[in-house]
N, C-alpha and C positions, 0 to 999 in steps of 0.2 A: 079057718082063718078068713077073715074079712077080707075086703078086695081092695079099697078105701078107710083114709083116716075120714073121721066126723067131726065137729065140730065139739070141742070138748073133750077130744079122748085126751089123755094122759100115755105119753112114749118112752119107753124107754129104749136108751140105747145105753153100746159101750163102746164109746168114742176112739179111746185110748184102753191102749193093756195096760188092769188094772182100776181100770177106772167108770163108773155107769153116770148115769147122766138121763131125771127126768124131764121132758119137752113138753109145751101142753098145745093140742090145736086151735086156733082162735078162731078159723071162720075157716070156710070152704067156698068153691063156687065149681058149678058142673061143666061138666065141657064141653067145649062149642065148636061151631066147625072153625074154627083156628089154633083152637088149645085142648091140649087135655085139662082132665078136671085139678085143680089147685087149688092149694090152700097156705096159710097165713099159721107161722109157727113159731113159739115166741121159747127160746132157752130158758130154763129157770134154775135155781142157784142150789138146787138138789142136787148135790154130786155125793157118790159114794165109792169106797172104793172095795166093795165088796158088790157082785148084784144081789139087787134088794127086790123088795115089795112093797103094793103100794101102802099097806100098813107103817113102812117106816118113816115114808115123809111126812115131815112138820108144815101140816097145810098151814097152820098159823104164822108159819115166817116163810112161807113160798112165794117167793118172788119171781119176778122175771128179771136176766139182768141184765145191765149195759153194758155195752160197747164205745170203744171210739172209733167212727167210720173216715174214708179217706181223708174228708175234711175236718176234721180232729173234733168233732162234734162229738159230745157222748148221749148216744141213740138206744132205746131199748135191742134188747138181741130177736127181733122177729126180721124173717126170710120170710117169701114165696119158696112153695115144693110144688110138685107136682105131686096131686093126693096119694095116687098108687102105694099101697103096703107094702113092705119089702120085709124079707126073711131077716133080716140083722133087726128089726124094731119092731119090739115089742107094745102093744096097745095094754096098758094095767090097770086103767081106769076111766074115770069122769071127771070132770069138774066142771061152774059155769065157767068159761070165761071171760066175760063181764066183769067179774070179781075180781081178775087179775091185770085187763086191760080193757078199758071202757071208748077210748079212742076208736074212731070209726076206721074202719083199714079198705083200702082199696085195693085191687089188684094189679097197683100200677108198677113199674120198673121205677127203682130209685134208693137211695141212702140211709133211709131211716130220717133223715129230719127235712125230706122233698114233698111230704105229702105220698112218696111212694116206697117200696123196699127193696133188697138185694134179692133177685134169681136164681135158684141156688137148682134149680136143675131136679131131679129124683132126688125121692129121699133116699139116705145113704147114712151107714153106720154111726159117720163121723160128728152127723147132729149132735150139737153137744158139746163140743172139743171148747168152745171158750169158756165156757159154767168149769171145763177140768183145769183149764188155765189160771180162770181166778181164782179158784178152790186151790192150785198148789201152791201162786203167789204168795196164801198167806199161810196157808197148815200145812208144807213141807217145802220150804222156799230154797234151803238148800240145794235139795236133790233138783228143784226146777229149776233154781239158776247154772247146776253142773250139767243138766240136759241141754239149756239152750247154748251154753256155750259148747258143749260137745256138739251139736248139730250145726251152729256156725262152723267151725274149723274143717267138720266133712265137706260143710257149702263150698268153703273156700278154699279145701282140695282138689275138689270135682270141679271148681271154674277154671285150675291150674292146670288140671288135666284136659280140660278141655281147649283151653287157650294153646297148650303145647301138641294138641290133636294126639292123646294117649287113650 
């Protein structure tokens, strides 16, 4: 296993149970004495809810996709990671990515529409979790509207709990 994502690999995670999720790397930079080495990682609209291979994505409609960020802006879905490889994400491929994003990226802290991106710390399983989001909004919308309302009402037991100190 590699030590480092590259520029260009292809990741797979599975964000959610049930659910996989491929990411593509867009740029890298090595590390310095202030930083480990990081890289530029943009969600794409690959979701499955089986794990796959990369044989089964549709490079012809692989997108990368949006977000709305705090300021209600809707921003492509690329983070900063910190390069390091992690046992939960899998590397399955290659691609350019120039092909899927041609915008210069810098490694600066910020929103997606600052000229810089969100910090998202090590890479971690859950890369991916917004590509299963939009995926369930539209091709099992049900079961996602009975989730988030079931996760609301736990919220809002656990702050009752908490407010009564139980």
């Amino acid at each position: 296993m590699k030590k480092n994502v590259e520029k260009g690999d292809l990741l797979k995670t599975n964000p959610l149970d049930g659910y996989w999720v491929c990411s593509l790397v867009l740029g890298t930079r090595d590390k310095t004495s202030d930083f480990d080495a990081m890289c530029h990682i943009a969600v794409t609209n690959a979701v499955f809810d089986h794990d796959f291979d990369v044989s089964e994505i549709d490079l012809t409609n692989l997108k990368i996709i949006h977000v709305t960020n705090y300021e209600d802006k809707v921003v492509p879905c690329i983070n900063i990671y910190a390069s390091k490889l992690k046992k939960d994400i899998e590397v399955i491929g290659k691609l350019e990515p120039s092909s899927y994003y041609s915008e210069p990226l810098e490694f600066k802290i910020g929103n997606g529409s600052d000229g810089g991106w969100p910090q998202c710390g090590p890479l971690k399983k859950s890369l991916g979790y917004e590509a299963v989001h939009q995926w369930r909004s539209v091709n099992d919308k049900k079961a996602w509207l009975n989730d988030i309302a079931s996760a609301e009402k736990s919220h809002k037991e656990m702050l009752e709990r908490l407010k009564h100190g139980q």
